[in-house]
C-alpha positions in Angstrom: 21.6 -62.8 87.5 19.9 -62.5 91.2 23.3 -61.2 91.9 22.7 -58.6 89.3 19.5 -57.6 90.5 20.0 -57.0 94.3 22.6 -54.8 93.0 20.5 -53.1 90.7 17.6 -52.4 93.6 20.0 -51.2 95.6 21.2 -48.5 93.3 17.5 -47.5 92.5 16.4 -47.4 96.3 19.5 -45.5 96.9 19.1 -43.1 93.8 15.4 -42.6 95.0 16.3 -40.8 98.2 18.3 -38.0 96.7 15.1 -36.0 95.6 13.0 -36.7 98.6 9.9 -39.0 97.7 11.3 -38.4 94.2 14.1 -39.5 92.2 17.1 -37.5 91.2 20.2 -38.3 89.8 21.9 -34.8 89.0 25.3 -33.4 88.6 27.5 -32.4 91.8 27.6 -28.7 90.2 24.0 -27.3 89.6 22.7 -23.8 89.8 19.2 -23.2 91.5 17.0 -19.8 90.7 15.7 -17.8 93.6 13.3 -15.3 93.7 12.3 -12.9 96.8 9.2 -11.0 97.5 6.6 -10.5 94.5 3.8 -9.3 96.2 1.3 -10.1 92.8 -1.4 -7.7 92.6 -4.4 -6.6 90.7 -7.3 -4.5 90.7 -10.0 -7.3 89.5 -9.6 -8.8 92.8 -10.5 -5.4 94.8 -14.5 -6.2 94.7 -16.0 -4.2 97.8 -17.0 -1.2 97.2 -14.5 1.7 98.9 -12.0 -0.9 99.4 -10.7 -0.8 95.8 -7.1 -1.6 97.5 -6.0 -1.9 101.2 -2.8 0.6 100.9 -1.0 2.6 98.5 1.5 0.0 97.9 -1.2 -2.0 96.7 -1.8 0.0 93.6 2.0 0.5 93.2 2.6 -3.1 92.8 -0.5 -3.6 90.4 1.9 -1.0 88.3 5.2 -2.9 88.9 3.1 -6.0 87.7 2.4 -4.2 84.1 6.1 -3.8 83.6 8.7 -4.3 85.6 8.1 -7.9 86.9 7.2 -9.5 83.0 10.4 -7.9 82.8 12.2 -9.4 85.4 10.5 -13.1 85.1 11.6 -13.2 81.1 15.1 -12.2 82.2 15.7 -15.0 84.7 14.3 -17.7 82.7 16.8 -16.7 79.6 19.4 -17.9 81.6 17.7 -21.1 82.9 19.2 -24.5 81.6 18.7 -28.3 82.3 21.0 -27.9 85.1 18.6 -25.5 87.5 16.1 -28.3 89.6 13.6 -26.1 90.4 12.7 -22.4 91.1 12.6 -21.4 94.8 10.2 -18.3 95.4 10.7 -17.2 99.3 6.8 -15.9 100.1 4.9 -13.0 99.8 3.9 -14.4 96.4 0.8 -12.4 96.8 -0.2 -8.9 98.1 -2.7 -10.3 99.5 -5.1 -8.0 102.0 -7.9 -9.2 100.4 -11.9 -9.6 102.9 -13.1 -12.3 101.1 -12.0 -15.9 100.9 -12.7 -16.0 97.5 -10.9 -13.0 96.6 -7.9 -14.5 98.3 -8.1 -18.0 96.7 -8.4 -16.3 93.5 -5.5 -14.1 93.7 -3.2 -17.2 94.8 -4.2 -19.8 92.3 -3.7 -16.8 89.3 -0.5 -15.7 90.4 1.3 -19.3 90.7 -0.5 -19.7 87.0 1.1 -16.5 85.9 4.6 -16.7 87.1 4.9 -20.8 86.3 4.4 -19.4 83.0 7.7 -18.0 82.8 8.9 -21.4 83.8 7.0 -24.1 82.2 9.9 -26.9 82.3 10.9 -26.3 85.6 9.4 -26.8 89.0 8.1 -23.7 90.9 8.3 -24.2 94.5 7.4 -21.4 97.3 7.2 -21.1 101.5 4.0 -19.2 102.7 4.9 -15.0 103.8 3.1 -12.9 105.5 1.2 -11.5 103.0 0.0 -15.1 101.6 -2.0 -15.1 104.6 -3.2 -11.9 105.1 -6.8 -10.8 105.3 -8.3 -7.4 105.5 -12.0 -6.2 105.4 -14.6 -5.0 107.7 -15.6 -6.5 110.9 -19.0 -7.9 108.9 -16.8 -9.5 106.7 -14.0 -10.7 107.8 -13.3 -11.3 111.7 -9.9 -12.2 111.3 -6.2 -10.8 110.2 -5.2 -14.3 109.3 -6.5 -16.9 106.9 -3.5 -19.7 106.8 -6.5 -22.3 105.3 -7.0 -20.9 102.1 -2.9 -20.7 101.2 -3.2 -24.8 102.1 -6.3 -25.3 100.0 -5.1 -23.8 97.3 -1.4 -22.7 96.8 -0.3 -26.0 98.2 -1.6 -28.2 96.1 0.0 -26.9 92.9 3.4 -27.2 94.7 2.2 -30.4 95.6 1.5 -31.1 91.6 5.0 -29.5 90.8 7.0 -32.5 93.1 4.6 -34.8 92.0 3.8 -35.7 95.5 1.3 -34.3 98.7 3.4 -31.9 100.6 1.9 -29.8 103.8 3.2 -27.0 105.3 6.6 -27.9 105.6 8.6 -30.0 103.1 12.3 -31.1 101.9 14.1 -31.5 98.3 17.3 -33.8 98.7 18.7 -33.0 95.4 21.7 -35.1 94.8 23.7 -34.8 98.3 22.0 -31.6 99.0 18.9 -31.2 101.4 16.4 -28.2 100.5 14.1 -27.8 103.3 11.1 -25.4 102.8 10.1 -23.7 105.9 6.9 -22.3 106.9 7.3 -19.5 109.1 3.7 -18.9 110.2 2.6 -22.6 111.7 2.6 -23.7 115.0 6.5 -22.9 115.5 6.6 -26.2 117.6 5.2 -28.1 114.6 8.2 -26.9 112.4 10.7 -27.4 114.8 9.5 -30.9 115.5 10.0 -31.3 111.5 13.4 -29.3 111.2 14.4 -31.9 114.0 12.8 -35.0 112.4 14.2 -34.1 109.3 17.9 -34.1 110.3 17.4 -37.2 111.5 16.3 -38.7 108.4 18.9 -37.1 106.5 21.8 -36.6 108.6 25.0 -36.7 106.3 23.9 -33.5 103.7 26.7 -32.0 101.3 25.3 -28.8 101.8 22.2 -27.9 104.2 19.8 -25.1 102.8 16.9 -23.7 104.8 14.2 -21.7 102.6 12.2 -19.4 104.7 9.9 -16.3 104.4 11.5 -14.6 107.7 14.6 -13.9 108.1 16.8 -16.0 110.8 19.1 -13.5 112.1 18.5 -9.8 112.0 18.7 -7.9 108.2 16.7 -4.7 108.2 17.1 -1.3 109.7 13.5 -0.8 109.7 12.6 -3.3 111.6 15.2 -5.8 112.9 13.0 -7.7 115.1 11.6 -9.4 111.6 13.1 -12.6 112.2 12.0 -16.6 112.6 9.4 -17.2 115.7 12.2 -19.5 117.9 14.9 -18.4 116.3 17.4 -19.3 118.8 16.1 -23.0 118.6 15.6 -23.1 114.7 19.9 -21.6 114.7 20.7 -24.1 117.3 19.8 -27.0 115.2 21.2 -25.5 111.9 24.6 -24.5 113.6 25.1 -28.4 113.8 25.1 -28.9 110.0 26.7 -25.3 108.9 23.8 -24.6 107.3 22.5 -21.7 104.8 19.9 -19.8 105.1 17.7 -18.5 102.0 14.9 -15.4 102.9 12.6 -12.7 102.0 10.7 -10.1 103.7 12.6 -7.5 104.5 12.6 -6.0 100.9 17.1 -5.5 101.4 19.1 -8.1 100.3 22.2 -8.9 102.1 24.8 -11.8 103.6 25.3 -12.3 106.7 27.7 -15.4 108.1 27.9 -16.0 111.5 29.5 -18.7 113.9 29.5 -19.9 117.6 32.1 -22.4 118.2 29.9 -25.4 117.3 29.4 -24.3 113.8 28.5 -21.4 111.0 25.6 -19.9 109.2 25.3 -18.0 106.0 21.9 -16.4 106.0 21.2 -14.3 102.0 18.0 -11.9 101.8 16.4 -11.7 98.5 14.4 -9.0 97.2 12.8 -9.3 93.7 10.3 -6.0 94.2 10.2 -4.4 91.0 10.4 -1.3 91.7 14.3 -0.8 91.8 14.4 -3.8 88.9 16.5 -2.6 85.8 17.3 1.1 87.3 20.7 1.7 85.5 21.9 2.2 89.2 25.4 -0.1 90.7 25.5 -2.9 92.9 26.1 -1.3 96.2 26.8 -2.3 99.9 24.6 -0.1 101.7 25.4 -1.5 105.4 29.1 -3.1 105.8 28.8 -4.2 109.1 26.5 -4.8 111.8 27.3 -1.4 113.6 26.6 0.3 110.5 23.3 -1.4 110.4 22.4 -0.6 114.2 23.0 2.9 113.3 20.7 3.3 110.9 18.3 2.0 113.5 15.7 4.4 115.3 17.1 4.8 119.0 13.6 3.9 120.1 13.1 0.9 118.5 16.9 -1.0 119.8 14.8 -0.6 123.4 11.8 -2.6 122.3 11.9 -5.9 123.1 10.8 -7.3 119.2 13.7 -5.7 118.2 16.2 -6.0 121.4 16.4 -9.5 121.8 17.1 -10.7 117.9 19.6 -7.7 118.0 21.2 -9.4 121.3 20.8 -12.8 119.7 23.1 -11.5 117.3 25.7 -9.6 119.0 26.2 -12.9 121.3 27.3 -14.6 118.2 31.0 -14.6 116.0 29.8 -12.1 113.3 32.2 -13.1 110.3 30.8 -11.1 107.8 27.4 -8.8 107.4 26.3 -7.0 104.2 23.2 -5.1 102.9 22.9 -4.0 99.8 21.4 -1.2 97.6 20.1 -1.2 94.1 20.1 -5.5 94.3 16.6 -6.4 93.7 16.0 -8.7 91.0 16.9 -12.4 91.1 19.6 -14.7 92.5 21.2 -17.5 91.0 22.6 -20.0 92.8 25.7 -21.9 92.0 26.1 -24.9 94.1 29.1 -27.1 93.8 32.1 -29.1 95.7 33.7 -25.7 94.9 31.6 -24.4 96.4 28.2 -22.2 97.4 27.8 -18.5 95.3 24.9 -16.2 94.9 25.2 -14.2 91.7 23.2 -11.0 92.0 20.8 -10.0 88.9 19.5 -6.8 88.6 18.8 -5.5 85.3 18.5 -7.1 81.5 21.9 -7.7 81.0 21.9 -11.0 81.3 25.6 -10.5 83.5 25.5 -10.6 87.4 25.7 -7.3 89.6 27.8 -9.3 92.3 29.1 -12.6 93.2 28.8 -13.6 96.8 30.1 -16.4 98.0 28.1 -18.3 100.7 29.8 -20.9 101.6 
């Protein structure tokens, strides 16, 4: 019988660290929903006079939020099942741009309570973006463009609710033999690489090793290429050693991008779930099939600054295996993770059938 039960607490303690501070037992094969940008939007939280919204994309994605994105949120949770862990949403939950504290905390803690709506049975989990942080107002009311307390005081305590356990800025899933980590992009970059390292350490034997970030690790937009992870060079040194994958927003273009450097490879995927191009009736198409094709779509000018220059030489100093951005993709992304195997199926309209396959890794 004592035999019995030091066997039996051995199983538990080791079942207990495949979820991180919280149990999981799931199937090697799994799928995983991820959602891109959002930007969640309203006039009721415009309150100062002659500021009724910051830009003209504000009031465009107050319209998207009437139509398109119900649309969207009701078409990805059809196809959710027992076997999807938890919903990963990538930042930029908000639109943010708001003066006031108050206006800010109230646009956060409405929009997690809207979209976990769509998901009630399943965990909603999110990384800060840009706009999740952003102020905007008059020098008498706000003196600041950046307001990272009110996103920790109150978004992160309902992702703290979701695992069932206090979380800060940065925090890790290990879901079966898979590590999730959940990267803040806007911290103290030393902070986050001190955790990326810690956190290898703790878990250094992964199946498959997924970093979820707002930014973008290697370079993904013609616009702007220089929107990528502060220490990126560090943060892809590290995730080289474990062939990692790389889930992120931001740059409204989703694409795949793998990359090596002798030591070992990294699949980043951009997701975009802006509503705007949601449902169109338009294909699935590449719209950059390499990385030349992408540098030429870039202004001259802008290859010769150095926010751009450097990520662009970060790039081109690594094994560039594959590198994809796509049109008429924005939607939702399915992941379907098993020994098989890592693919992102592409949503992007009501169908219920996937636009593309990708496979990541």
């Amino acid at each position: 019988m004592k035999k019995f039960l030091a066997l039996l607490t051995a199983v538990l303690a080791a079942g207990c660290s495949c979820f991180t501070e919280q149990c999981s037992k799931e199937n090697k094969e799994y799928r995983v929903l991820v959602l891109g940008d959002i930007h969640y939007e309203g006039p009721q939280y415009h309150g100062i006079p002659g500021m009724k919204y910051r830009t003209k994309f504000s009031k465009k994605y107050y319209e998207m939020w009437k139509k398109e994105m119900p649309e969207l949120f009701t078409a990805s949770a059809e196809l959710l099942d027992k076997d999807v862990p938890f919903v990963a949403q990538l930042g930029d939950f908000i639109q943010g741009y708001l003066a006031l504290k108050e206006q800010r905390a109230k646009m956060l803690d409405d929009a997690f309570k809207t979209v976990k709506a769509y998901y009630p049975n399943h965990k909603l989990l999110s990384v800060p973006g840009n706009h999740d942080n952003q102020c905007y107002g008059p020098k008498t009311v706000v003196k600041k463009l950046k307001d990272y307390e009110t996103y920790a005081e109150v978004f992160t305590p309902h992702i703290s609710k979701e695992l069932g356990r206090e979380i800060k800025n940065n925090y890790v899933i290990r879901h079966g033999e898979d590590l999730y980590i959940f990267y803040d992009s806007y911290v103290k970059p030393d902070d986050s690489i001190k955790f990326l390292k810690e956190t290898f350490r703790k878990y250094p034997k992964n199946r498959y090793v997924f970093l979820l970030t707002h930014l973008p690790l290697l370079a993904s937009c013609t616009a702007s290429p220089g929107w990528v992870l502060p220490y990126y060079r560090k943060v892809a040194d590290i995730l080289f050693e474990h062939n990692s994958i790389v889930l992120s927003a931001h740059t409204h273009v989703p694409s795949v991008i793998k990359v090596s450097n002798g030591k070992g490879r990294i699949t980043q995927m951009v997701a975009s779930s802006i509503g705007f191009a949601w449902n169109t009736g338009k294909p699935f198409g590449v719209r950059c099939s390499s990385f030349d094709d992408m540098l030429k779509r870039v202004l001259p000018k802008r290859l010769l600054k150095p926010l751009h220059k450097y990520p662009i030489a970060f790039l081109k100093s690594l094994k560039i295996e594959s590198y994809e951005l796509y049109d008429n993709a924005t939607g939702f992304v399915y992941l379907k993770v098993g020994d098989n195997g890592v693919f992102a199926e592409f949503y992007t309209d009501k169908s219920g059938k996937p636009a593309a396959v990708k496979q990541l890794k």
